[in-house]
PDBQT receptor file of N, H, CA, C and O in Angstrom, charges set to zero:
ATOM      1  N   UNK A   1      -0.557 -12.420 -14.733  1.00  0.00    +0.000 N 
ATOM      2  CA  UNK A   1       0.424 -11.716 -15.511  1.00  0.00    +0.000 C 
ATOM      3  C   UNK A   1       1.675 -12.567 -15.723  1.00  0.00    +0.000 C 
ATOM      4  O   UNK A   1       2.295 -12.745 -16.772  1.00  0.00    +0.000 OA
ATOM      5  N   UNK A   2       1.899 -13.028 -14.572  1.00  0.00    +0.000 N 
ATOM      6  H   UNK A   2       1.396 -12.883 -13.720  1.00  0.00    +0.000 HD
ATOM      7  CA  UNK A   2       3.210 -14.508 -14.641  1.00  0.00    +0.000 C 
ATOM      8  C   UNK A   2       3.080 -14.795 -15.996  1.00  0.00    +0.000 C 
ATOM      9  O   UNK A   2       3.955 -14.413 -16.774  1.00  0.00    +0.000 OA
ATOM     10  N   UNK A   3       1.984 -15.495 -16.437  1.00  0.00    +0.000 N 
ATOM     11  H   UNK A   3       1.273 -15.805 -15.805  1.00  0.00    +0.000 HD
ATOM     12  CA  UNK A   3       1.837 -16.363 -17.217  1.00  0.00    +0.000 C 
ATOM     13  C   UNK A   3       1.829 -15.906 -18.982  1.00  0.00    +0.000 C 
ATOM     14  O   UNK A   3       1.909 -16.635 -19.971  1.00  0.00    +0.000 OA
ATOM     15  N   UNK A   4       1.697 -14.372 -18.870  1.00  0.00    +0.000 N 
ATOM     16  H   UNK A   4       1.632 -13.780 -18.067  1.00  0.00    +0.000 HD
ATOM     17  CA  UNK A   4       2.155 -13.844 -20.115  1.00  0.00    +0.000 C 
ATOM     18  C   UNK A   4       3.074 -13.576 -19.929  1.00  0.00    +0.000 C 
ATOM     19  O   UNK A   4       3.494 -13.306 -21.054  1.00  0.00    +0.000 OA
ATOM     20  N   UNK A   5       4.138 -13.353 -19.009  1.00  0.00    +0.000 N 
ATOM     21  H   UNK A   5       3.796 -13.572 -18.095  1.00  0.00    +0.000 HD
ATOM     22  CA  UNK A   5       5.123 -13.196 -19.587  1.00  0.00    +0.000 C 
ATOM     23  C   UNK A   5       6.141 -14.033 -19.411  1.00  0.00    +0.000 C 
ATOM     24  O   UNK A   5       7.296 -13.629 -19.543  1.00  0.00    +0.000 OA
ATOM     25  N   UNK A   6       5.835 -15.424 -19.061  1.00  0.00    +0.000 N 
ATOM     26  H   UNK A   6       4.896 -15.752 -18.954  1.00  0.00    +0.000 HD
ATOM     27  CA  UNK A   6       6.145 -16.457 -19.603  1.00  0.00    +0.000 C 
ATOM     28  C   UNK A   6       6.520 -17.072 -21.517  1.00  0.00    +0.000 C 
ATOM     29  O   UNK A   6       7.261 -17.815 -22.161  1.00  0.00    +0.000 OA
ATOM     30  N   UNK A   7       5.721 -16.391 -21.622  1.00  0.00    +0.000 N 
ATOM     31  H   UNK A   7       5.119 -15.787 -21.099  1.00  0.00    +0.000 HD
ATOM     32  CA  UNK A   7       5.050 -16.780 -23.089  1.00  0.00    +0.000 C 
ATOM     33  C   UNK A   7       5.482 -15.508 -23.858  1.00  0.00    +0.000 C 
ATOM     34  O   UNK A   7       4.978 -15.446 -24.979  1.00  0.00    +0.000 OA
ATOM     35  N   UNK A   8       6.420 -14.323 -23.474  1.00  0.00    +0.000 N 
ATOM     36  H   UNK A   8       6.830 -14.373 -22.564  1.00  0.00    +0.000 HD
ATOM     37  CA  UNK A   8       6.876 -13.723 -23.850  1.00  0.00    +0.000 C 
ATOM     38  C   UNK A   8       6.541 -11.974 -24.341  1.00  0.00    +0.000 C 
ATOM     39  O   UNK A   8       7.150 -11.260 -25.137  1.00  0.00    +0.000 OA
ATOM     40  N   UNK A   9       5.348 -11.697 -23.507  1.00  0.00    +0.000 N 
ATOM     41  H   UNK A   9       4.853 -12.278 -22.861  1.00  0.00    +0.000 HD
ATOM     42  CA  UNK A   9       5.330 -10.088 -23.407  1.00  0.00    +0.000 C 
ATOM     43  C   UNK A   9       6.562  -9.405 -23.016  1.00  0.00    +0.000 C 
ATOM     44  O   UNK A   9       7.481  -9.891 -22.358  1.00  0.00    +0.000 OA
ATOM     45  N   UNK A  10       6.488  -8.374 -23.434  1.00  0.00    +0.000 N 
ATOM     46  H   UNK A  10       5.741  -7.979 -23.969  1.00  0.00    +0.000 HD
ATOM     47  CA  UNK A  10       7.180  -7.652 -22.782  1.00  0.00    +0.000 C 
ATOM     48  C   UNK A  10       6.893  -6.535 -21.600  1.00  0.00    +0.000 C 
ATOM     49  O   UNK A  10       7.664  -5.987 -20.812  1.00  0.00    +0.000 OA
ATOM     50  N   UNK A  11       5.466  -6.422 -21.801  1.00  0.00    +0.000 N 
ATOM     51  H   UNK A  11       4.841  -6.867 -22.442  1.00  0.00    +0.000 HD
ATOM     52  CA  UNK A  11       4.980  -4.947 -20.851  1.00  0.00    +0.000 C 
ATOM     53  C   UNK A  11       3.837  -5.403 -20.778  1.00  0.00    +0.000 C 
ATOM     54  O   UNK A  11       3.065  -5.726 -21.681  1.00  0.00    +0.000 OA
ATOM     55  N   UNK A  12       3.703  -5.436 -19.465  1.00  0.00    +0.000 N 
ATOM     56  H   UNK A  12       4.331  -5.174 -18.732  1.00  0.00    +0.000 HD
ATOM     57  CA  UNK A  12       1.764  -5.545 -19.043  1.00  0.00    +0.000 C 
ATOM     58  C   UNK A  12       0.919  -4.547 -17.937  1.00  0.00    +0.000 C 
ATOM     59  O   UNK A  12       1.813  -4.257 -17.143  1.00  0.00    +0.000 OA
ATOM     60  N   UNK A  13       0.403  -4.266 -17.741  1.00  0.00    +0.000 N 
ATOM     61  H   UNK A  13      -0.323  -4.502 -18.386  1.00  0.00    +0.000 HD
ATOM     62  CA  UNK A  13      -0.910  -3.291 -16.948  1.00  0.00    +0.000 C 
ATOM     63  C   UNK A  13      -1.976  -4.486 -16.728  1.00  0.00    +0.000 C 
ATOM     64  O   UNK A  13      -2.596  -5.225 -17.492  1.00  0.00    +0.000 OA
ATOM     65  N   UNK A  14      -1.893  -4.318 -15.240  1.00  0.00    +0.000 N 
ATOM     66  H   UNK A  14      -1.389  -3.717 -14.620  1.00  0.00    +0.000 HD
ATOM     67  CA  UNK A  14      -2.859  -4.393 -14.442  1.00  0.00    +0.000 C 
ATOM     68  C   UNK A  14      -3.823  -3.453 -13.866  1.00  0.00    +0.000 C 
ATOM     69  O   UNK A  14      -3.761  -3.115 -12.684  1.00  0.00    +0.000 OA
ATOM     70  N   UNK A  15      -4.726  -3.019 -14.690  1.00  0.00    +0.000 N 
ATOM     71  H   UNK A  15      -4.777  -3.293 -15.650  1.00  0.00    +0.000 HD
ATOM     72  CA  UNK A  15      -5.495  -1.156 -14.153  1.00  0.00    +0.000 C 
ATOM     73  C   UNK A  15      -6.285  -1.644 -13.060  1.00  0.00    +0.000 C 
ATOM     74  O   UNK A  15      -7.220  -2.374 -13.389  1.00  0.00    +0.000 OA
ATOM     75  N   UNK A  16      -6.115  -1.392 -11.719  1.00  0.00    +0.000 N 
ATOM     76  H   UNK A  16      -5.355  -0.799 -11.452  1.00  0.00    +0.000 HD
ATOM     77  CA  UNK A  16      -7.123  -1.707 -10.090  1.00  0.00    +0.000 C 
ATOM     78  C   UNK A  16      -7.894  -0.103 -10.320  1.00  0.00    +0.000 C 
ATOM     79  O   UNK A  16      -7.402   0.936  -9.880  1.00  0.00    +0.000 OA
ATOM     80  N   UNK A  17      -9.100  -0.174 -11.046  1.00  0.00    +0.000 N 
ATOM     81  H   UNK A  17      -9.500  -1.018 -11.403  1.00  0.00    +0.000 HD
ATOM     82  CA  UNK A  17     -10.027   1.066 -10.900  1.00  0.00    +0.000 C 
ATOM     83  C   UNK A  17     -10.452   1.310  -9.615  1.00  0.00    +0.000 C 
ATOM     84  O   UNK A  17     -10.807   2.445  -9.298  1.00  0.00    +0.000 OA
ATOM     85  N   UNK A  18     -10.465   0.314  -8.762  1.00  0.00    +0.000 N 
ATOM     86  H   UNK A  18     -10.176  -0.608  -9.019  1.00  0.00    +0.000 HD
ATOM     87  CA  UNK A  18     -11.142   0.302  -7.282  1.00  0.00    +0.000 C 
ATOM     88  C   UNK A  18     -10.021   1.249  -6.349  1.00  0.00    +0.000 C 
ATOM     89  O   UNK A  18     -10.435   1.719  -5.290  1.00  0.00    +0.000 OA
ATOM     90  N   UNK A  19      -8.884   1.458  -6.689  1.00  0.00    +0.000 N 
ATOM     91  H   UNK A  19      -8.548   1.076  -7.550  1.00  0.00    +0.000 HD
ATOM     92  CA  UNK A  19      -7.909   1.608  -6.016  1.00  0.00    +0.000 C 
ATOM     93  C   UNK A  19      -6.804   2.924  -6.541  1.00  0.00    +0.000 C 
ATOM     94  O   UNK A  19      -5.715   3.402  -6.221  1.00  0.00    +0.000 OA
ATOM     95  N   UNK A  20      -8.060   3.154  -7.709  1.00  0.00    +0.000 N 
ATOM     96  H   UNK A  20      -8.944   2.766  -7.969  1.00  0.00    +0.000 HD
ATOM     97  CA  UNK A  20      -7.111   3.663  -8.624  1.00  0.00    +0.000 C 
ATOM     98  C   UNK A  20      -5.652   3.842  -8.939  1.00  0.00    +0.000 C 
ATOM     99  O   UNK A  20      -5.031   4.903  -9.014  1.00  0.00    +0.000 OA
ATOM    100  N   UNK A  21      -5.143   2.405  -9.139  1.00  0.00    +0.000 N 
ATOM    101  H   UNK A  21      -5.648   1.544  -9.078  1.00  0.00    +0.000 HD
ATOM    102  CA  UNK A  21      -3.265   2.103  -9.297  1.00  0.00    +0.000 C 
ATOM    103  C   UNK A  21      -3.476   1.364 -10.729  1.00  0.00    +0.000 C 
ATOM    104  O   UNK A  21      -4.496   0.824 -11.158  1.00  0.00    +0.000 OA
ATOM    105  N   UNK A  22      -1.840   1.544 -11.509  1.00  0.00    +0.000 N 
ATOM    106  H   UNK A  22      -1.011   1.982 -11.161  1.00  0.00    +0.000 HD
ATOM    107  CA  UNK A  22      -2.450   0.214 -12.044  1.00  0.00    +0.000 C 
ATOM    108  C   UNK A  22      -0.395  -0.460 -11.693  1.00  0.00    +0.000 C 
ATOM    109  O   UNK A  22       0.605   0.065 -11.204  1.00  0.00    +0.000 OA
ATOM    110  N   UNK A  23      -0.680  -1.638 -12.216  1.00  0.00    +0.000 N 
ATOM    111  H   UNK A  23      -1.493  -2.065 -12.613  1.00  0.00    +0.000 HD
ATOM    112  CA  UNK A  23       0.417  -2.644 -11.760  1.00  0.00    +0.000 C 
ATOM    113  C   UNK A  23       0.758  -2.625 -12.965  1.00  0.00    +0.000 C 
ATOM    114  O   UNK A  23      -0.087  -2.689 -13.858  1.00  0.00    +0.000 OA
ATOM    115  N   UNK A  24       2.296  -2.516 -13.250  1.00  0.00    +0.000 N 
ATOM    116  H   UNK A  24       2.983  -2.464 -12.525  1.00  0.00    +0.000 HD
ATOM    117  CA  UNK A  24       3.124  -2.414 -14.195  1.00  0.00    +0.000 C 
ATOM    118  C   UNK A  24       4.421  -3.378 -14.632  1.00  0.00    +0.000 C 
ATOM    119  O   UNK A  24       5.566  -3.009 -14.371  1.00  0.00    +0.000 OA
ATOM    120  N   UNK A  25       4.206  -4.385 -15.178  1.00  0.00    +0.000 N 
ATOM    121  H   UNK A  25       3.276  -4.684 -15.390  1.00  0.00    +0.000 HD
ATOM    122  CA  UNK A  25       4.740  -5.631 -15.688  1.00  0.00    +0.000 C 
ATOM    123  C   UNK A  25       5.612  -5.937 -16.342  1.00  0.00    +0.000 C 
ATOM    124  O   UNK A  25       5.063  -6.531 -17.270  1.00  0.00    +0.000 OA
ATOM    125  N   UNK A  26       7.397  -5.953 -16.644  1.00  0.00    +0.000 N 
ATOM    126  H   UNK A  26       7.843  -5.471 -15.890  1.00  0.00    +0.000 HD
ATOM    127  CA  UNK A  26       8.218  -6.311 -17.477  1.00  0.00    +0.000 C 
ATOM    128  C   UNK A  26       9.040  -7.776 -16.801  1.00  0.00    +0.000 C 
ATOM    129  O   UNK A  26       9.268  -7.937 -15.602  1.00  0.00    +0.000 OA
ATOM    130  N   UNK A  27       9.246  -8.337 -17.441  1.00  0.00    +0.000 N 
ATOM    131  H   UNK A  27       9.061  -8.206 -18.415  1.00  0.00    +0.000 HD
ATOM    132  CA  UNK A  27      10.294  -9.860 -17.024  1.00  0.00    +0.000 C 
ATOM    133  C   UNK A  27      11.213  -9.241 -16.773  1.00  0.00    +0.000 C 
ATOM    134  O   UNK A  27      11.699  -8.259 -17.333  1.00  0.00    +0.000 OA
ATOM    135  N   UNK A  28      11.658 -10.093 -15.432  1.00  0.00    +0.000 N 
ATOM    136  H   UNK A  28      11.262 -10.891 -14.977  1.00  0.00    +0.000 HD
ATOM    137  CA  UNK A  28      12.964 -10.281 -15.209  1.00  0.00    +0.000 C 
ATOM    138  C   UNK A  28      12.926  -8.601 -14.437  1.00  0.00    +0.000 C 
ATOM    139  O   UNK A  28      13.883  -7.833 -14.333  1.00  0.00    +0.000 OA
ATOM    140  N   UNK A  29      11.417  -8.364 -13.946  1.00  0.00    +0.000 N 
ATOM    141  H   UNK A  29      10.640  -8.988 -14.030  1.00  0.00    +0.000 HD
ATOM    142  CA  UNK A  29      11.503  -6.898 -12.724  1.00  0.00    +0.000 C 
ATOM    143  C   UNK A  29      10.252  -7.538 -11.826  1.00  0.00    +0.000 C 
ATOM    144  O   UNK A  29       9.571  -8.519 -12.128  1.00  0.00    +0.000 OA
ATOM    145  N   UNK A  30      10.162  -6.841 -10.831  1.00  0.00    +0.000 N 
ATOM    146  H   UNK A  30      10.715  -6.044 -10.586  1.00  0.00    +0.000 HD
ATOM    147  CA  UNK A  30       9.571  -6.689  -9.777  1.00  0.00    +0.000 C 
ATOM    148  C   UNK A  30       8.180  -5.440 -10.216  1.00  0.00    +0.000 C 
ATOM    149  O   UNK A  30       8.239  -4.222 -10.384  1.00  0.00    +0.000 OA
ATOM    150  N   UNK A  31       6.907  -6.495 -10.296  1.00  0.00    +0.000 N 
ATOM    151  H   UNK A  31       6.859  -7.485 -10.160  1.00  0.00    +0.000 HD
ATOM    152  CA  UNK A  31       5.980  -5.016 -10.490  1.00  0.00    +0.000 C 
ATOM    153  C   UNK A  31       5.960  -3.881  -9.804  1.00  0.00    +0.000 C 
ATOM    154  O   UNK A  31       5.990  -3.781  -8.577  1.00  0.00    +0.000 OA
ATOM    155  N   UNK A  32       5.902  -2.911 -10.687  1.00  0.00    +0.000 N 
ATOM    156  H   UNK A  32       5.878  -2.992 -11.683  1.00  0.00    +0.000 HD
ATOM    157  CA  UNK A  32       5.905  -1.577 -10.120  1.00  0.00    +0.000 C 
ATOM    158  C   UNK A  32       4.514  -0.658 -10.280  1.00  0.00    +0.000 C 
ATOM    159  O   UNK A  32       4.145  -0.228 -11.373  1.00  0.00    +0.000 OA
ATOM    160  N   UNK A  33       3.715  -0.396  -8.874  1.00  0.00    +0.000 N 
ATOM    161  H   UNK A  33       4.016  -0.746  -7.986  1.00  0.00    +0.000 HD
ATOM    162  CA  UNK A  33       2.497   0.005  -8.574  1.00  0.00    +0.000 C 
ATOM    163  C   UNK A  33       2.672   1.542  -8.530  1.00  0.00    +0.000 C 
ATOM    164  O   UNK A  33       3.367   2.162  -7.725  1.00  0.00    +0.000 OA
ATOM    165  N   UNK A  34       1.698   2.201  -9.834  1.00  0.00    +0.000 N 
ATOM    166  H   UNK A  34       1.134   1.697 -10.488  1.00  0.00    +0.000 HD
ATOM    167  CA  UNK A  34       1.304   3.535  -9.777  1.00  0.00    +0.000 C 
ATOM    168  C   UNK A  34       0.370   4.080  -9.375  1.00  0.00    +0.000 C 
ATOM    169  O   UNK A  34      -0.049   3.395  -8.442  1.00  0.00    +0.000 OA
ATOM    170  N   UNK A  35      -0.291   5.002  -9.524  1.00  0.00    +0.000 N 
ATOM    171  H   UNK A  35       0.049   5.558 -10.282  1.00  0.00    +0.000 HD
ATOM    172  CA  UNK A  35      -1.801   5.946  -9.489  1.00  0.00    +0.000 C 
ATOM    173  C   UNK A  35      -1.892   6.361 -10.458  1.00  0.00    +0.000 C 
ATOM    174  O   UNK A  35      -1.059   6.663 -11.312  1.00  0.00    +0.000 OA
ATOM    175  N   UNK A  36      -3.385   6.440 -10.392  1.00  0.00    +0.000 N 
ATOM    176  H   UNK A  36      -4.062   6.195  -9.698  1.00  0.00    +0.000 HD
ATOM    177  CA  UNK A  36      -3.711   7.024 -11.807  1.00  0.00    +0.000 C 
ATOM    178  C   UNK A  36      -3.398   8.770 -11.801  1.00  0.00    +0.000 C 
ATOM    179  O   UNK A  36      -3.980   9.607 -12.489  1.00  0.00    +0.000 OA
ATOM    180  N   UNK A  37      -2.535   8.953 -11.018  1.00  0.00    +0.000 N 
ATOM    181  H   UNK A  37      -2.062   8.273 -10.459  1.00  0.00    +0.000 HD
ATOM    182  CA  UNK A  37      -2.591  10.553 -11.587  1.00  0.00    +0.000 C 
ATOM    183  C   UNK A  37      -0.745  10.712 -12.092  1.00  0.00    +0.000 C 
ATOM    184  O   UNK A  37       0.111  11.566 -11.859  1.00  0.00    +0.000 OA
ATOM    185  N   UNK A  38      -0.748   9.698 -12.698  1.00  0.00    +0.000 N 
ATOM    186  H   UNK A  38      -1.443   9.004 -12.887  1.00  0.00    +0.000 HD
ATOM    187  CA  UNK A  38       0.303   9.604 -14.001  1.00  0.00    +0.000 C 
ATOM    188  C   UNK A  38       0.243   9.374 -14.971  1.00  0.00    +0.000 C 
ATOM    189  O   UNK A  38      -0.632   8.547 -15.227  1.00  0.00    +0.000 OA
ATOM    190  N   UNK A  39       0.936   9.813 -15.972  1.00  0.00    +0.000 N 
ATOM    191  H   UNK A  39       1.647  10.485 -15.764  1.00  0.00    +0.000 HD
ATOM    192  CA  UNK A  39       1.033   8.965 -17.634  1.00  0.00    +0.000 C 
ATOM    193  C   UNK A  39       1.956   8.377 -17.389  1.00  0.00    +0.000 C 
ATOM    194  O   UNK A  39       2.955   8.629 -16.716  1.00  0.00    +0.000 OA
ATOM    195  N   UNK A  40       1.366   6.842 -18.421  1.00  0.00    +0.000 N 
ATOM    196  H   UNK A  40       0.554   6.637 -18.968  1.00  0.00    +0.000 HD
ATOM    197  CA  UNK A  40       1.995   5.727 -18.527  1.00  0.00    +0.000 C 
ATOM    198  C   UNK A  40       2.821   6.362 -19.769  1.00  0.00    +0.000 C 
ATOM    199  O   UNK A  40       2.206   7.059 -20.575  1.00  0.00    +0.000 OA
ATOM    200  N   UNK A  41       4.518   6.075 -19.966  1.00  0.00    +0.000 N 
ATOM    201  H   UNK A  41       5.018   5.509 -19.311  1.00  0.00    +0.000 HD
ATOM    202  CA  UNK A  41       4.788   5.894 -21.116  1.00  0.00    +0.000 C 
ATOM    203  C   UNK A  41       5.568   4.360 -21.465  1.00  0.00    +0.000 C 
ATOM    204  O   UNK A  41       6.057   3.475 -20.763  1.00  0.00    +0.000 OA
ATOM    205  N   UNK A  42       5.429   4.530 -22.639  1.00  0.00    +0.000 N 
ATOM    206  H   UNK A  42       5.032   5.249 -23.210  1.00  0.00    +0.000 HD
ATOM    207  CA  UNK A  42       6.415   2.390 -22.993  1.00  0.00    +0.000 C 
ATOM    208  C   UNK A  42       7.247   3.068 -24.153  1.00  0.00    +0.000 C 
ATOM    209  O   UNK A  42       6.891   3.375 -25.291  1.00  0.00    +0.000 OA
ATOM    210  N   UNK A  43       8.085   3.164 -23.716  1.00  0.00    +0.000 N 
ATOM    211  H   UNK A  43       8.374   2.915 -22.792  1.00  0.00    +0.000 HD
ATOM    212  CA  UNK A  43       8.634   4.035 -24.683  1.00  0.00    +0.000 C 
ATOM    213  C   UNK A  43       9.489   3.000 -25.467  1.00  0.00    +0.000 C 
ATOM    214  O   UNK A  43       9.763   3.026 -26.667  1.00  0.00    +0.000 OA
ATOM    215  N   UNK A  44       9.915   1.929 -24.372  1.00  0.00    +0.000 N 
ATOM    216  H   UNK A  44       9.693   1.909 -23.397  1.00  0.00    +0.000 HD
ATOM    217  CA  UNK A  44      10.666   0.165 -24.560  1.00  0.00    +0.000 C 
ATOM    218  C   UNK A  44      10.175  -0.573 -25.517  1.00  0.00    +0.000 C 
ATOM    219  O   UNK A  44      10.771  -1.480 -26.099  1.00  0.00    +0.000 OA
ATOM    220  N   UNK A  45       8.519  -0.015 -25.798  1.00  0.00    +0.000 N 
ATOM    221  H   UNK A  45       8.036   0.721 -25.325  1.00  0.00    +0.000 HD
ATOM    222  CA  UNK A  45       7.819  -1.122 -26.168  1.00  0.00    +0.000 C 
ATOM    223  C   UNK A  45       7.254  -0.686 -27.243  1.00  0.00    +0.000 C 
ATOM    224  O   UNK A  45       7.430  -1.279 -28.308  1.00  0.00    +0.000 OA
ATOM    225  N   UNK A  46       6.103   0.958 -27.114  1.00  0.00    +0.000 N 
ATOM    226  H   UNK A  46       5.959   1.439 -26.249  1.00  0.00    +0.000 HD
ATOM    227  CA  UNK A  46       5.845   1.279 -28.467  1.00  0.00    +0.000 C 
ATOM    228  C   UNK A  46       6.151   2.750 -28.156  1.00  0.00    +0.000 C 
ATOM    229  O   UNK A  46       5.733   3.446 -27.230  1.00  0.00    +0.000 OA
ATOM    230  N   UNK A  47       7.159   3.111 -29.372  1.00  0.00    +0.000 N 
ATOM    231  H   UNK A  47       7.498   2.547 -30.125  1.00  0.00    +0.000 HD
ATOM    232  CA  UNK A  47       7.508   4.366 -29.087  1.00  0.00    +0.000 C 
ATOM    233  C   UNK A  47       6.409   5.488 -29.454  1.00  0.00    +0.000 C 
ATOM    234  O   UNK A  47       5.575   5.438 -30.358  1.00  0.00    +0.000 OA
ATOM    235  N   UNK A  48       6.592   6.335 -28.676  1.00  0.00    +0.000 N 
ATOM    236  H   UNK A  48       7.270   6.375 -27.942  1.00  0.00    +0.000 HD
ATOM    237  CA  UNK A  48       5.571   7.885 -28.361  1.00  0.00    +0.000 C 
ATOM    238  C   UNK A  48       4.362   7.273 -28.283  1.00  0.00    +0.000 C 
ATOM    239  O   UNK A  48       3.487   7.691 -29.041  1.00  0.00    +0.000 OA
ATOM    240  N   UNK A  49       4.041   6.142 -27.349  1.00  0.00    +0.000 N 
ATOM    241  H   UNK A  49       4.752   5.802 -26.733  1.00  0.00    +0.000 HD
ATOM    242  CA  UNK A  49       2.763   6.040 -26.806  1.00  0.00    +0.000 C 
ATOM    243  C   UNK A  49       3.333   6.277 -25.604  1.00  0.00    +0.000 C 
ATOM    244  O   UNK A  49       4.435   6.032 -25.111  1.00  0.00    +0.000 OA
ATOM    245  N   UNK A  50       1.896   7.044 -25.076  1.00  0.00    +0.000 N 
ATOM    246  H   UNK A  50       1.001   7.243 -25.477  1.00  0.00    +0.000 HD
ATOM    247  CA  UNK A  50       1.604   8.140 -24.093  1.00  0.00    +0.000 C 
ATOM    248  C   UNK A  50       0.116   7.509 -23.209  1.00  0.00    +0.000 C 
ATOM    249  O   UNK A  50      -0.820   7.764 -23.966  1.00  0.00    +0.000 OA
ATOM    250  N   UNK A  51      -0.233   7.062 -22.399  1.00  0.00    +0.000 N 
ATOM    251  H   UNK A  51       0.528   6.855 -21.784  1.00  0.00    +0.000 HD
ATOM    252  CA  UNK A  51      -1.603   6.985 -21.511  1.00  0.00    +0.000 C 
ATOM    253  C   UNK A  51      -1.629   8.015 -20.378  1.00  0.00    +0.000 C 
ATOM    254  O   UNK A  51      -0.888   7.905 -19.402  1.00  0.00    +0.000 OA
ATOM    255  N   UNK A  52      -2.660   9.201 -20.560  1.00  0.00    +0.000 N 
ATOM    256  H   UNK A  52      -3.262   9.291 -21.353  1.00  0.00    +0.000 HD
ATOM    257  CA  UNK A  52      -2.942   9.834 -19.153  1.00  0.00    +0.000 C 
ATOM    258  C   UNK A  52      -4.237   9.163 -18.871  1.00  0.00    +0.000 C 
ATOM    259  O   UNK A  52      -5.302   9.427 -19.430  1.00  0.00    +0.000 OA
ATOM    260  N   UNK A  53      -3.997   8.055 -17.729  1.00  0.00    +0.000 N 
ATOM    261  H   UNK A  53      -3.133   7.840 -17.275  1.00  0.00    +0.000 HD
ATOM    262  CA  UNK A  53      -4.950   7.774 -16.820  1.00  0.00    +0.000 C 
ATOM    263  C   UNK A  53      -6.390   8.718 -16.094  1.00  0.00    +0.000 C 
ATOM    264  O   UNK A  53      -7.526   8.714 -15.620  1.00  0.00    +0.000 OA
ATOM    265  N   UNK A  54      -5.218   9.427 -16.489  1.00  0.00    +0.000 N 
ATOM    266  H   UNK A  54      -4.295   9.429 -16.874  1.00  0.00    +0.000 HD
ATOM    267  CA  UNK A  54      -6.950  10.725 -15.412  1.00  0.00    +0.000 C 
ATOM    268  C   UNK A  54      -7.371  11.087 -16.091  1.00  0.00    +0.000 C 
ATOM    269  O   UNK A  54      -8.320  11.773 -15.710  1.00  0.00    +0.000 OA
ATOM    270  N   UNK A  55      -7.192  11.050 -17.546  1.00  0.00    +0.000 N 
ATOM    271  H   UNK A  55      -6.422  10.493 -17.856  1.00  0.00    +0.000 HD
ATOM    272  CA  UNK A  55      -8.551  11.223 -18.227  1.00  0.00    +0.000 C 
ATOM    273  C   UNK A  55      -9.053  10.423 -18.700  1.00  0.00    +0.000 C 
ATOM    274  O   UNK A  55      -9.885  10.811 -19.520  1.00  0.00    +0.000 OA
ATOM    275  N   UNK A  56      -8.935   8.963 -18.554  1.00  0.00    +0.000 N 
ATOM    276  H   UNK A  56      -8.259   8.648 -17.888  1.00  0.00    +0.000 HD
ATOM    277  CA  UNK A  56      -9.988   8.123 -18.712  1.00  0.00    +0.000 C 
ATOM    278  C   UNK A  56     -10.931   7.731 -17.514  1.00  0.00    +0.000 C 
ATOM    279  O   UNK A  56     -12.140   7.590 -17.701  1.00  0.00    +0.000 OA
ATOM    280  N   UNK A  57     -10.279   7.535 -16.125  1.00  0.00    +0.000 N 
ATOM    281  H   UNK A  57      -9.297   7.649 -15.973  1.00  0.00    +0.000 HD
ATOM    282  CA  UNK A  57     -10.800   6.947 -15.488  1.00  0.00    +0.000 C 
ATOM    283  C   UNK A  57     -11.102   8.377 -14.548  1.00  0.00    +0.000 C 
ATOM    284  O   UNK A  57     -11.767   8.308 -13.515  1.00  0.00    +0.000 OA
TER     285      UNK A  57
């Protein structure tokens, strides 16, 4: 993930299905580890996108 956002992402997901978390990625922060029994929102990034995890996985 370093390495994209090196290169200039702004928001990344790491989904651990094994563990069900996923790892949550902006520069210039410290990842921040959820569960899937949240919605993701990026509201920073694309507005009114919405992910509920528990109903995919």
């Amino acid at each position: 993930m370093n390495k994209y956002i090196k290169n200039g992402i702004r928001l990344g997901w790491l989904i651990d299905r094994k563990n069900r978390q996923v790892h949550i990625y902006h520069p210039s922060q410290s990842p921040v580890i959820q569960s899937f029994n949240t919605k993701l929102s990026v509201e920073d990034v694309l507005v009114g996108f919405e992910l509920d995890l528990k109903q995919i996985f």
